[in-house]
C-alpha positions in Angstrom: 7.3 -9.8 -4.0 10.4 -9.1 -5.9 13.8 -7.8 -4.9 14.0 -5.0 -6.9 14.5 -1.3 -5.4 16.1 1.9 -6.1 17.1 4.3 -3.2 17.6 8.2 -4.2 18.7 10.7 -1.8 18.4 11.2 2.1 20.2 9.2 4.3 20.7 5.3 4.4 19.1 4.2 7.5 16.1 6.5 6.6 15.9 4.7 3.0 16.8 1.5 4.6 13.9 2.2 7.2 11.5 2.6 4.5 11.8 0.7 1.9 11.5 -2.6 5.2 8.4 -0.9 6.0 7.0 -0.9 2.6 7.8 -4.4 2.6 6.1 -5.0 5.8 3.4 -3.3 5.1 2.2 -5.6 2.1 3.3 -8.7 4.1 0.3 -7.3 6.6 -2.1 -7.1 3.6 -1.2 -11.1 1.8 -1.4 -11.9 5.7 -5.0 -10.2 5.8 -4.0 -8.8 8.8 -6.1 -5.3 9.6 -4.4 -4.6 13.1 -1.1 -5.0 11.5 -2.2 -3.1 8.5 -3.4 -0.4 10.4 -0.3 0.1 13.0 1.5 1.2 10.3 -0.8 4.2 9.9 -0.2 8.0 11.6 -3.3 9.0 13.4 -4.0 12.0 10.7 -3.1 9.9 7.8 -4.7 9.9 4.3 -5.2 7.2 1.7 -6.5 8.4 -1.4 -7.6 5.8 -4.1 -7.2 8.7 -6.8 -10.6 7.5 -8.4 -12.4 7.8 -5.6 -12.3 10.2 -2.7 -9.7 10.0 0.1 -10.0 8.5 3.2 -8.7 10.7 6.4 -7.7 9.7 9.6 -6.8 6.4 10.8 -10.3 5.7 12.6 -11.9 6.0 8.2 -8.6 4.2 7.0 -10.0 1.3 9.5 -13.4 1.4 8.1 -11.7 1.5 4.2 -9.0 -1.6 5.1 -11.7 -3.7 6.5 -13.9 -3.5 3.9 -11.4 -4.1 1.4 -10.3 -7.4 3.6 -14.0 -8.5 3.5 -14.4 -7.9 -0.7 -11.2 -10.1 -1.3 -9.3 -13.1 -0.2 -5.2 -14.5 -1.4 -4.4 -11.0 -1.5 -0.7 -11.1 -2.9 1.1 -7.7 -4.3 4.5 -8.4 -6.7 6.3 -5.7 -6.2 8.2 -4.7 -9.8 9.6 -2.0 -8.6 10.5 0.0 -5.3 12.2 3.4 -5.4 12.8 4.7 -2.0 13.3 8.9 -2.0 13.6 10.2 1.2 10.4 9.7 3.0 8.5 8.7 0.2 8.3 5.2 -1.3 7.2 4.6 -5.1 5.8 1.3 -5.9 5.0 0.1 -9.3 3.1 -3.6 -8.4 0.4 -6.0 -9.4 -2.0 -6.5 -6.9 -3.7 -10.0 -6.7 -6.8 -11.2 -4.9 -9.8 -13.7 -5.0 -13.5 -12.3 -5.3 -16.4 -15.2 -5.3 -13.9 -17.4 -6.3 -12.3 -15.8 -9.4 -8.7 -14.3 -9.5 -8.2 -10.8 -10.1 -5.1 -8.8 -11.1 -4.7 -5.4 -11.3 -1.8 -3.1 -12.3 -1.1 -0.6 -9.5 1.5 2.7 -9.3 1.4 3.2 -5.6 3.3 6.2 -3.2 3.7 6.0 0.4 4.8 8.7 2.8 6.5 8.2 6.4 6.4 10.9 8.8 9.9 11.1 11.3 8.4 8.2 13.4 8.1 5.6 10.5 4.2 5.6 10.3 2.3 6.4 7.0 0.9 10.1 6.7 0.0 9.6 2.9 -1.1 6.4 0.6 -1.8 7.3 -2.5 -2.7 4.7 -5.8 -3.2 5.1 -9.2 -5.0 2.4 -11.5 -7.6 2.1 -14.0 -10.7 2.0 -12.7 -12.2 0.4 -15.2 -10.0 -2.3 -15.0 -10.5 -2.4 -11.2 -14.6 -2.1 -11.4 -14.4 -4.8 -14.5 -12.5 -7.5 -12.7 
C-alpha cells in the first residue's frame, strides 16, 4: 500500500479516523481475515460491485466476503491514491490476488462511507468487468 492521501473538508480527527480505517480495512482483506473484514461493516450496510447487484446487510456482505476469500488467495491492494472527504473515502488501487495458481491484477476506483460510529454504511467499486471476468 502506498502513502499517498488527500484529505478535503470536515474536521481532522474525522478525516484522520477514516482514512486509518480505510487502511485497516484492506490490511483485513491481504490478512484474509473475514471476521476482521466484516467488523468494520454497519449492520444495514451495502456493498455494491457496480456490475453486479448490491449486496445489503451485513448478514449478505458475510455470505459476498467469504466467497470472495474462497475464489482467491495473496490478496494485496496498492493503494495509488486516497482522498478522504468527510465521511467518505475515495480510493483509486490495484487489487492483487492468486486464482488456481495464476496472479491477477485488476484496476479498481473504490468509495467507502462511515457512518458517526466509524463502521461502513456504503462500499461501492468500479472496474471493468471484462477485465475482472477475463483474468
Amino acid at each position: 500500500m502506498t502513502n499517498t492521501a488527500l484529505a478535503l473538508s470536515a474536521d481532522e480527527s474525522t478525516l484522520s479516523r477514516n482514512e486509518q480505517l480505510t487502511r485497516d480495512f484492506f490490511k483485513a482483506w491481504e490478512a484474509a481475515d473475514a471476521n476482521s473484514i466484516l467488523a468494520f461493516f454497519a449492520e444495514d450496510a451495502v456493498y455494491h460491485n457496480i456490475p453486479y447487484k448490491p449486496v445489503s446487510g451485513r448478514e449478505k456482505i458475510e455470505k459476498a466476503v467469504k466467497g470472495f476469500l474462497k475464489t482467491g488467495e495473496n490478496m494485496s491492494f496498492e493503494l495509488c491514491k486516497l482522498v478522504v472527504a468527510g465521511d467518505t473515502v475515495v480510493t483509486e488501487r490495484v487489487d492483487g490476488w492468486t486464482h488456481k495458481g495464476q496472479h491477477k491484477t485488476l484496476p479498481v476506483l473504490g468509495l467507502l462511507e462511515f457512518n458517526e460510529a466509524g463502521k461502513i454504511s456504503g462500499w461501492r467499486e468500479y472496474f471493468d468487468v471484462k477485465t475482472f471476468e477475463g483474468s
